[in-house]
KEVEXDREN-991732 format. One record per atom (N, C-alpha, C): residue in three letters; x negated, y, z; atom name; residue number from 1. Coordinates in steps of 0.1 Angstrom, whole numbers, plus 5000, padded with zeros to 4 digits. Layout:
// KEVEXDREN-991732
@rest->ALA; px->X; py->Y; pz->Z; atom->CA; nr->NUM .
...
//
This chain:
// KEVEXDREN-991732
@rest->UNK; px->1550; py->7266; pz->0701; atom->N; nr->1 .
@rest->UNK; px->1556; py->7253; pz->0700; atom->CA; nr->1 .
@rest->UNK; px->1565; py->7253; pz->0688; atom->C; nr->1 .
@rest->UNK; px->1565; py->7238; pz->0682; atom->N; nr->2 .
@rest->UNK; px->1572; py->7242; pz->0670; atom->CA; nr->2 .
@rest->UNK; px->1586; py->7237; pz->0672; atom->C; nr->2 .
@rest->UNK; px->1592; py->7240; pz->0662; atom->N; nr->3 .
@rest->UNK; px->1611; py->7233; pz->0663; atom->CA; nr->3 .
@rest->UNK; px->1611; py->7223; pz->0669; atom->C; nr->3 .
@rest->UNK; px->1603; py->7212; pz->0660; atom->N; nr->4 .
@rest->UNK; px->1605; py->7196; pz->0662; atom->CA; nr->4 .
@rest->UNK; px->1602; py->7195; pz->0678; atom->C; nr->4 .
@rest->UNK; px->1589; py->7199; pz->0682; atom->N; nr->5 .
@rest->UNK; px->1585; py->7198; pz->0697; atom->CA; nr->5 .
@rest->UNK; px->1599; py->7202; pz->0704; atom->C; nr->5 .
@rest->UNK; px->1603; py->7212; pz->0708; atom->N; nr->6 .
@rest->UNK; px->1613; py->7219; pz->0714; atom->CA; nr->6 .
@rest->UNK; px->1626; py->7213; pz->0715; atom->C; nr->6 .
@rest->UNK; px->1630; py->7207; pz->0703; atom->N; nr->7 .
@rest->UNK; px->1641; py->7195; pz->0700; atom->CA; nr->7 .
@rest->UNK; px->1641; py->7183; pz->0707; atom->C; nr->7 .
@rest->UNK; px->1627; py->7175; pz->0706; atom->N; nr->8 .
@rest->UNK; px->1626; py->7163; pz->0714; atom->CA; nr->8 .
@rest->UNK; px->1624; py->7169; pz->0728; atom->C; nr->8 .
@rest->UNK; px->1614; py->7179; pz->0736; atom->N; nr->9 .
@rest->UNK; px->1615; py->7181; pz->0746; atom->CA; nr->9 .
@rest->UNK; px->1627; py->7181; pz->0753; atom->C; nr->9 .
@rest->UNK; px->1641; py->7192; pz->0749; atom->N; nr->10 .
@rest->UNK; px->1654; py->7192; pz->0752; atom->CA; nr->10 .
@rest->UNK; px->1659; py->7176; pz->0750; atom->C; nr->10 .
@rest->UNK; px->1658; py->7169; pz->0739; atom->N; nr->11 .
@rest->UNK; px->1666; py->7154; pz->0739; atom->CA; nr->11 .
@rest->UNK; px->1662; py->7146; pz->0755; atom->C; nr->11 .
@rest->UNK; px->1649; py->7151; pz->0755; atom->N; nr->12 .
@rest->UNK; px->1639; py->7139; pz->0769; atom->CA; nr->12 .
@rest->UNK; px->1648; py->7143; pz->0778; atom->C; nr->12 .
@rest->UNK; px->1647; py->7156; pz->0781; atom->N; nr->13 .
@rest->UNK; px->1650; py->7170; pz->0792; atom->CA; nr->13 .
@rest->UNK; px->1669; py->7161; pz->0796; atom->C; nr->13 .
@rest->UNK; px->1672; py->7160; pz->0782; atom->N; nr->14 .
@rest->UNK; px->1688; py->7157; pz->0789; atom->CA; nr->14 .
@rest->UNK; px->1691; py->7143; pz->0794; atom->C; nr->14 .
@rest->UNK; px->1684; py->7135; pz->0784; atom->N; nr->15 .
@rest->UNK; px->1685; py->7123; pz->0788; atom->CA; nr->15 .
@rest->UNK; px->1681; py->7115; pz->0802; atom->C; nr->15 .
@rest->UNK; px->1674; py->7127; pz->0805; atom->N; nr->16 .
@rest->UNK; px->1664; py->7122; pz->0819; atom->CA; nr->16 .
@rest->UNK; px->1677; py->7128; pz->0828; atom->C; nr->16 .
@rest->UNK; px->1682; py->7143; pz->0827; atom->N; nr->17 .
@rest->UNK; px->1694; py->7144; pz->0833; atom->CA; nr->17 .
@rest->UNK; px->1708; py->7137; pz->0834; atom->C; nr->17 .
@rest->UNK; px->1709; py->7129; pz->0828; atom->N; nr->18 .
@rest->UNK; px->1720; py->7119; pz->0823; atom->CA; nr->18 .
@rest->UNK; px->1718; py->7106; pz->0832; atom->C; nr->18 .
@rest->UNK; px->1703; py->7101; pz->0832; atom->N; nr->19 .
@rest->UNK; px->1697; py->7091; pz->0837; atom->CA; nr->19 .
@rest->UNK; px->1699; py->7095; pz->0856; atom->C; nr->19 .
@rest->UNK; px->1694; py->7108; pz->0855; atom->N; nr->20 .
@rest->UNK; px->1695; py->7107; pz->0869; atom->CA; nr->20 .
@rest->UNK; px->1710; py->7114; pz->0877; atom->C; nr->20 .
@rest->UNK; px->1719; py->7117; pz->0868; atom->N; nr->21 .
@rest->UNK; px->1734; py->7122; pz->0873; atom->CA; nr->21 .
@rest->UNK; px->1741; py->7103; pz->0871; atom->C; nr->21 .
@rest->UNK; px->1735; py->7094; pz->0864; atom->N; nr->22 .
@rest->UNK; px->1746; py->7079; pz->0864; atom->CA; nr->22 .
@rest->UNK; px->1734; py->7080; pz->0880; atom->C; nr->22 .
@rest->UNK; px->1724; py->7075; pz->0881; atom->N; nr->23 .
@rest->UNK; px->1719; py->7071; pz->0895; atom->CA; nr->23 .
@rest->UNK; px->1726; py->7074; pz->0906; atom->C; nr->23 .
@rest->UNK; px->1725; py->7089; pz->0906; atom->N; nr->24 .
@rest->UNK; px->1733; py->7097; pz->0914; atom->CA; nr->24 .
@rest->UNK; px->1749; py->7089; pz->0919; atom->C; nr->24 .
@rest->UNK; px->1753; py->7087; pz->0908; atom->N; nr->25 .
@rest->UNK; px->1771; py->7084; pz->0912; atom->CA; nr->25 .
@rest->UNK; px->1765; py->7067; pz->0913; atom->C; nr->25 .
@rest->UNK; px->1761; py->7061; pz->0909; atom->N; nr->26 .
@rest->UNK; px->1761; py->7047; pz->0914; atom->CA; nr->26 .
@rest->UNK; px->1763; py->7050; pz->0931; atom->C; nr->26 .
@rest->UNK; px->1748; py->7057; pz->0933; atom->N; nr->27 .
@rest->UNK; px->1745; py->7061; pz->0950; atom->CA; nr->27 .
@rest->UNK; px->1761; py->7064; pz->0958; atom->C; nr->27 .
@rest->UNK; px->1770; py->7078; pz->0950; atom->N; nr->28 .
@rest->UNK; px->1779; py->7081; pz->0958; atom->CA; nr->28 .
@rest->UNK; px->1787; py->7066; pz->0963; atom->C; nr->28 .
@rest->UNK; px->1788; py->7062; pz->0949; atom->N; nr->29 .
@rest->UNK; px->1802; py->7048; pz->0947; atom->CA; nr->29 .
@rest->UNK; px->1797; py->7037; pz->0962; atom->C; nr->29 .
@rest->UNK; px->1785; py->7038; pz->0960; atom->N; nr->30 .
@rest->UNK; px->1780; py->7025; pz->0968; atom->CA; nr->30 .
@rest->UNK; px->1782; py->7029; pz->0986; atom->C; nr->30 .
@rest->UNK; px->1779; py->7045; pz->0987; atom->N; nr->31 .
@rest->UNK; px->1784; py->7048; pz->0999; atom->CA; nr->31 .
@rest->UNK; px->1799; py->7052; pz->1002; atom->C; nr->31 .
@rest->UNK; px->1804; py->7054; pz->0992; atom->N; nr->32 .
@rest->UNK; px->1817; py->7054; pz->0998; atom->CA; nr->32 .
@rest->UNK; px->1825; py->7043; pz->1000; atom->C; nr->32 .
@rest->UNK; px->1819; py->7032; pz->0992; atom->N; nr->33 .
@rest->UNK; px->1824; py->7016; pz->0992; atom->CA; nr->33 .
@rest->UNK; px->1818; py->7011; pz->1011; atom->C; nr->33 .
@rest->UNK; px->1804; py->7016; pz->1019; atom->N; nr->34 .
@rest->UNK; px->1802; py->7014; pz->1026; atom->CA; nr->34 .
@rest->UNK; px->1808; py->7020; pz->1035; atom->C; nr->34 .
@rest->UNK; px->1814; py->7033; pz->1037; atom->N; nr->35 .
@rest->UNK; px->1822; py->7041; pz->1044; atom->CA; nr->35 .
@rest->UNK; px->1832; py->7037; pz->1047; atom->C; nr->35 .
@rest->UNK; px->1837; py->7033; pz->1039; atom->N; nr->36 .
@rest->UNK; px->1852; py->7022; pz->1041; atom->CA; nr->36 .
@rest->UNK; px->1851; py->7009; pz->1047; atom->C; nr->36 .
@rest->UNK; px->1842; py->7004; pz->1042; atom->N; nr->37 .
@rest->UNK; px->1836; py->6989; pz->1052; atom->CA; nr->37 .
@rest->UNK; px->1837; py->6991; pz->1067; atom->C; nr->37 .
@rest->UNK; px->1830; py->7003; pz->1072; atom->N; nr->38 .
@rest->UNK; px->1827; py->7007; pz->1082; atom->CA; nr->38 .
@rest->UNK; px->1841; py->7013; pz->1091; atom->C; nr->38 .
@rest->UNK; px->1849; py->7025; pz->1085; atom->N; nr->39 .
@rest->UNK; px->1860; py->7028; pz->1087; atom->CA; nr->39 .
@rest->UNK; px->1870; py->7015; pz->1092; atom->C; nr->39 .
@rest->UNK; px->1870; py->7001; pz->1082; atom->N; nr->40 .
@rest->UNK; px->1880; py->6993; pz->1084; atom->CA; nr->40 .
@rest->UNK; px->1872; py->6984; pz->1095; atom->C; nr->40 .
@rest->UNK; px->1861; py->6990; pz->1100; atom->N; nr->41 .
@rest->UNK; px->1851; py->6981; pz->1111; atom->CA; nr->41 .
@rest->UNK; px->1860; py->6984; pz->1124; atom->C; nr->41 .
@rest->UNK; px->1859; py->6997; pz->1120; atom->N; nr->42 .
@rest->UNK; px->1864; py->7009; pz->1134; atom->CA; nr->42 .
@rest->UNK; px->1879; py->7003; pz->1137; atom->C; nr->42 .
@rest->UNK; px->1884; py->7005; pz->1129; atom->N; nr->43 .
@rest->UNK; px->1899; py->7004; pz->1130; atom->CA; nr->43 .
@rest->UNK; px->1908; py->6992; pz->1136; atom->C; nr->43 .
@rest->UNK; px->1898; py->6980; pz->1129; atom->N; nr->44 .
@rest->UNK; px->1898; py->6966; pz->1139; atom->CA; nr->44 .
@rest->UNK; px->1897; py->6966; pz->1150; atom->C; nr->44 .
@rest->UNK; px->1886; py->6975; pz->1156; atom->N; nr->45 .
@rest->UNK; px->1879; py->6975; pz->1170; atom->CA; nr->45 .
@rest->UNK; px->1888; py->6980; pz->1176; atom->C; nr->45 .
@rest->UNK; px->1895; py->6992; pz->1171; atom->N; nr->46 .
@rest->UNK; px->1899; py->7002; pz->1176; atom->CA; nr->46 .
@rest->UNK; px->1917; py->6995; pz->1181; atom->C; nr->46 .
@rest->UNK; px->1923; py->6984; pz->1170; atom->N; nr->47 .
@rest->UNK; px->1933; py->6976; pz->1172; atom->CA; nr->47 .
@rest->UNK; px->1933; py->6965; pz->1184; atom->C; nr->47 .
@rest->UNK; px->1916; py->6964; pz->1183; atom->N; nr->48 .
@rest->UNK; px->1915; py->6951; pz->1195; atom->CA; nr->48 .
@rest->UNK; px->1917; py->6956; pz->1206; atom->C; nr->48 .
@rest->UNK; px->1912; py->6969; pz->1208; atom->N; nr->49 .
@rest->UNK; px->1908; py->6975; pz->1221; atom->CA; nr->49 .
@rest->UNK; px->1924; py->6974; pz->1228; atom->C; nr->49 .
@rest->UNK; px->1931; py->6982; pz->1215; atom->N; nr->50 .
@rest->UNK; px->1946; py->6985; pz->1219; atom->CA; nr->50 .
@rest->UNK; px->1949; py->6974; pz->1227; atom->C; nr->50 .
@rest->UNK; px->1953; py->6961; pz->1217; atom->N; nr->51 .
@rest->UNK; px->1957; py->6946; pz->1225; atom->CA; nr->51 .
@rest->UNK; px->1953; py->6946; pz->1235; atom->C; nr->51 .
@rest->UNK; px->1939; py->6947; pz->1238; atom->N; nr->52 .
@rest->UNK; px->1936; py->6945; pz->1250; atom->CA; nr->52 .
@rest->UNK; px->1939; py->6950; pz->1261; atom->C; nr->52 .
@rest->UNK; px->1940; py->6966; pz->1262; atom->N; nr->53 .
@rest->UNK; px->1945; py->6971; pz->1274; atom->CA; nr->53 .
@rest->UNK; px->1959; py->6969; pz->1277; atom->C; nr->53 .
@rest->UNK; px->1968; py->6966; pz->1264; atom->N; nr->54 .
@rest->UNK; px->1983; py->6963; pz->1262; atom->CA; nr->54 .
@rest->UNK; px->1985; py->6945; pz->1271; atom->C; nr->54 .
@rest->UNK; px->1976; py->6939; pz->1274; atom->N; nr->55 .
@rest->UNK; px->1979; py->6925; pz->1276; atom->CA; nr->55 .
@rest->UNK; px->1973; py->6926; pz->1290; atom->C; nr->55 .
@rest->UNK; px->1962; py->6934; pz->1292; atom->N; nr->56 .
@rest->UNK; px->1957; py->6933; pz->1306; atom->CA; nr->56 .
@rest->UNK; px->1967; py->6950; pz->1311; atom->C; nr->56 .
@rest->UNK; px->1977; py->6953; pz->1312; atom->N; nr->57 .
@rest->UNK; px->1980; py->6967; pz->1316; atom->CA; nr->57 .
@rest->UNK; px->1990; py->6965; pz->1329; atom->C; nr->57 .
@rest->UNK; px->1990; py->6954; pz->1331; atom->N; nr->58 .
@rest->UNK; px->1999; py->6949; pz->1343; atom->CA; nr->58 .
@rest->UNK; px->1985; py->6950; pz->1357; atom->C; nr->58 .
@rest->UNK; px->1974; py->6946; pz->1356; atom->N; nr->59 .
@rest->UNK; px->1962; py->6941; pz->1357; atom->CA; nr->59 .
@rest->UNK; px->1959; py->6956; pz->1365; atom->C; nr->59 .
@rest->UNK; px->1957; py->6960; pz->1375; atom->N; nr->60 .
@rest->UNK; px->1955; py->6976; pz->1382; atom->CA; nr->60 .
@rest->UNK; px->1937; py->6971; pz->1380; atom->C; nr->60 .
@rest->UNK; px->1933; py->6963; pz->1386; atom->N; nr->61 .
@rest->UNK; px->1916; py->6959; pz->1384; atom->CA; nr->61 .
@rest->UNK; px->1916; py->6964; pz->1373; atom->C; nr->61 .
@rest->UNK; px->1918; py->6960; pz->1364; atom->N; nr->62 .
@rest->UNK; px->1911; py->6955; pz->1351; atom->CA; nr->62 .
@rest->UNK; px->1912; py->6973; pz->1343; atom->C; nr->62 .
@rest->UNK; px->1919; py->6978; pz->1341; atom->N; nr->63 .
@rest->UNK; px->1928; py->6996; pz->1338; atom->CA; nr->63 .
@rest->UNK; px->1913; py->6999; pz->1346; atom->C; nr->63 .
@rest->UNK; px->1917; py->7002; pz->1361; atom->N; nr->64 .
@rest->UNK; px->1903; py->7008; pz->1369; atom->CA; nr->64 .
@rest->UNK; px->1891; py->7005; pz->1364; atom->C; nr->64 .
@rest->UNK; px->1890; py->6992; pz->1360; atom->N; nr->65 .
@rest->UNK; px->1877; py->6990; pz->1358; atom->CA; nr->65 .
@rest->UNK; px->1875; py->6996; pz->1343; atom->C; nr->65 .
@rest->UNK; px->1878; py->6993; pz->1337; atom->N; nr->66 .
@rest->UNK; px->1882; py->7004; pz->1321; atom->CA; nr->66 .
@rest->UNK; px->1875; py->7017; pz->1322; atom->C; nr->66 .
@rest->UNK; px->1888; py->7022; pz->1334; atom->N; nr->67 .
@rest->UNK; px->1885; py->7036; pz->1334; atom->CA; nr->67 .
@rest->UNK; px->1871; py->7044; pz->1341; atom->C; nr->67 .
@rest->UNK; px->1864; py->7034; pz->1347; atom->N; nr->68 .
@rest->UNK; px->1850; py->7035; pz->1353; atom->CA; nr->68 .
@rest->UNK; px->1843; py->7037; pz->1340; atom->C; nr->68 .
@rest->UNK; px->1827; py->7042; pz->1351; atom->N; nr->69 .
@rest->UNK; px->1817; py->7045; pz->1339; atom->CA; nr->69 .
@rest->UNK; px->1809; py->7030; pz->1339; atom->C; nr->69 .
@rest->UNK; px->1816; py->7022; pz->1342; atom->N; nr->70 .
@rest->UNK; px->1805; py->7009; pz->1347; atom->CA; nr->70 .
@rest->UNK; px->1813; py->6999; pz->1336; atom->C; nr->70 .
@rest->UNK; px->1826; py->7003; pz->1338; atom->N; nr->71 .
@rest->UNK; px->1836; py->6998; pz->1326; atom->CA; nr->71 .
@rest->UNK; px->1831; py->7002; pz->1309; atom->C; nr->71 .
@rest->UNK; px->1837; py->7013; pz->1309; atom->N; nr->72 .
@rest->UNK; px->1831; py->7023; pz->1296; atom->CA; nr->72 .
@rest->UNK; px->1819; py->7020; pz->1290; atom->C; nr->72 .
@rest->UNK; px->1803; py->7016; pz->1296; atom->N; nr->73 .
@rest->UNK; px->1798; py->7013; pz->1292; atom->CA; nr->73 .
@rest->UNK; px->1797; py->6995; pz->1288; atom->C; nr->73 .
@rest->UNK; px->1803; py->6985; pz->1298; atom->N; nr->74 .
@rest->UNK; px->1804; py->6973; pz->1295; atom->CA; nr->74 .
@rest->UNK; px->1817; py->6974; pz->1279; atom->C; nr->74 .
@rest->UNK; px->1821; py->6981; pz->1278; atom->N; nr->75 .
@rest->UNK; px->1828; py->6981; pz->1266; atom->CA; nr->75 .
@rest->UNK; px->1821; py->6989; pz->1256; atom->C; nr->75 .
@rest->UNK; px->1811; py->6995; pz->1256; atom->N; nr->76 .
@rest->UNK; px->1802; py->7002; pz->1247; atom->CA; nr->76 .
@rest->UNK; px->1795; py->6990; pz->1241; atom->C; nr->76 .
@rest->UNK; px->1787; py->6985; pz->1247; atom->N; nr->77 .
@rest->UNK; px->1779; py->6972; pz->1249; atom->CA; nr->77 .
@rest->UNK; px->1786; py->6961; pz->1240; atom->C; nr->77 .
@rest->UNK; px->1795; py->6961; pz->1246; atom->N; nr->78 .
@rest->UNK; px->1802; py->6947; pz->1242; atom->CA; nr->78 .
@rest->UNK; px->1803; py->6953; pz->1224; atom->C; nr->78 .
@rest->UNK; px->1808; py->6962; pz->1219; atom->N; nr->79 .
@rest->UNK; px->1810; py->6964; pz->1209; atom->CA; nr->79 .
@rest->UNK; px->1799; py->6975; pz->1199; atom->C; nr->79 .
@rest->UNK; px->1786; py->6970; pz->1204; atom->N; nr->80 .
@rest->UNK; px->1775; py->6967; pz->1195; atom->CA; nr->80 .
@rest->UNK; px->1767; py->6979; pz->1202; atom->C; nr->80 .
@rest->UNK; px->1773; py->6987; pz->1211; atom->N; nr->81 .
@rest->UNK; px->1763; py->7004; pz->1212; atom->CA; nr->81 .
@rest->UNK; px->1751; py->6996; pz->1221; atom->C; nr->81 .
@rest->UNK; px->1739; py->7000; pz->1216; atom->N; nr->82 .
@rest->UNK; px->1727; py->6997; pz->1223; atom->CA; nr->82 .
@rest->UNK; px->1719; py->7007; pz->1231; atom->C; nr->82 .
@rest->UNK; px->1720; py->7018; pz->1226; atom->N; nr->83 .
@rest->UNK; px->1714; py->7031; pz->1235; atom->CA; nr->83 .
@rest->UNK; px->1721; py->7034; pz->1245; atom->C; nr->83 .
@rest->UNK; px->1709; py->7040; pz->1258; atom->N; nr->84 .
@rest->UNK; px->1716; py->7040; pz->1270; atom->CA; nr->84 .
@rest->UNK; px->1705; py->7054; pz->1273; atom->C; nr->84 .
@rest->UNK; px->1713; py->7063; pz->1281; atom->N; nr->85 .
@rest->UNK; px->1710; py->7075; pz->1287; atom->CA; nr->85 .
@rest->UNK; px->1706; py->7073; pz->1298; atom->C; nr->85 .
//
């Protein structure tokens, strides 16, 4: 192989690594942008839930019913979970 070959092979060789390390970080950026979407999903839910038990806590039904598995899962449900065991 001569110089010149070996030279452009390396220029392709890096640029193709270049090309696919920017891909790469686009990828990370875009998931960690989604991670946080999701995170501040949670956190809401996780705020509502609070309120809720805080406004119904006087409510002995409502706590019991909570703390059932009949509860537990009507609150799974309610807040998107669709698989069931």
């Amino acid at each position: 192989m001569t110089e010149r070959k070996m030279r452009k092979l390396v220029t392709a060789g890096t640029a193709l690594a270049v090309v696919v390390l920017f891909f790469l970080i686009i990828v990370l950026v875009w998931q960690m942008a989604a991670l946080s979407s999701k995170k501040r999903e949670v956190e809401r839910k996780h705020a509502e839930y609070e309120e809720l038990l805080e406004k119904n806590k006087d409510s002995a039904d409502w706590l019991e019913f909570i703390k059932s598995d009949e509860g537990k899962l009507w609150l799974a449900h309610r807040y998107g979970w669709t698989k069931t065991q």
